[in-house]
N, C-alpha and C positions, 0 to 999 in steps of 0.2 A: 036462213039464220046467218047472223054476222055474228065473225068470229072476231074476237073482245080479244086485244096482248097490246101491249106496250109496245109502240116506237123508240127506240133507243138513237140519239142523232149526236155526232161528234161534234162540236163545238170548241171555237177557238178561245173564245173568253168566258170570263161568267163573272158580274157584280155584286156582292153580297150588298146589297141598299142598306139593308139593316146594319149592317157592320161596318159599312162602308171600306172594303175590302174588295181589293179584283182577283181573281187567281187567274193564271194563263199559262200554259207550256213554258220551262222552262225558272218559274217562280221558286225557290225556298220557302217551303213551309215545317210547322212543326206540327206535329201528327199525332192523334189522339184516339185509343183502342177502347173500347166502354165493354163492360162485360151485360147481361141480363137486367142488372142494376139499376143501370147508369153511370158506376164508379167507373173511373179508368183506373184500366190493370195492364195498360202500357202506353208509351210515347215515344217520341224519337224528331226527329228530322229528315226530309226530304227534298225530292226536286218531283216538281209537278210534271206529267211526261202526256197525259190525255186528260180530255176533259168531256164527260158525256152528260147528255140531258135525256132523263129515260121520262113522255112524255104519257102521260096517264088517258087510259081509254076512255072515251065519250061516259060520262053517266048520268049528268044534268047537274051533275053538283062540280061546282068551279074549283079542281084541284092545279095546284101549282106541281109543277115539272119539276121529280127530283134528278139532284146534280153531284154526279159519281165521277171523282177523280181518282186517277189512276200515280199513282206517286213511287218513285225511284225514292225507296230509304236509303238512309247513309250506310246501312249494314248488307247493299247490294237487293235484296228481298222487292217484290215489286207488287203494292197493295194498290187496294181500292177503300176509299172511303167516301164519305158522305159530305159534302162541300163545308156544312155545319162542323164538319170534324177538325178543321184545320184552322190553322193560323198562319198569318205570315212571319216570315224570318228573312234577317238583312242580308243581301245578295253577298255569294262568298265574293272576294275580289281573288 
């Protein structure tokens, strides 16, 4: 018997096609919290610090790799969200 878990692999970039959006270490984003809902019950700003692709186990059905950034908020706190969760924002100068 094989045993079935998720590959988790660090990744330097990641393209959102859809959105046409790149995110990569060191990016400004703005950061979006959803409660059970869907409603977001918080937001903020950040700096992108990792970026991970956790790669879905074999099952004959063709899922797409979800993509887990790891974001430095501007309130020090250091989250993880869902690549879908973010937005970009203009580099501080």
């Amino acid at each position: 018997m094989r045993e079935m878990t998720n590959k988790n692999e660090v990744i330097e970039t990641y393209h959102d096609k859809q959105r046409g959006i790149t995110l990569e270490p060191n990016t400004r984003v703005h950061w979006h919290d959803y409660d059970n809902h869907m409603i977001i019950r918080d937001g903020g700003f950040g700096t992108v610090i990792e970026l991970k692709m956790i790669k879905q186990p074999a099952s004959g059905i063709s899922v797409d790799p979800i993509i887990i950034v790891s974001v430095l908020c501007d309130n020090g706190n250091l989250k993880e969200f869902s690549a879908g969760d973010l937005d970009l924002e203009e580099p501080w100068e």
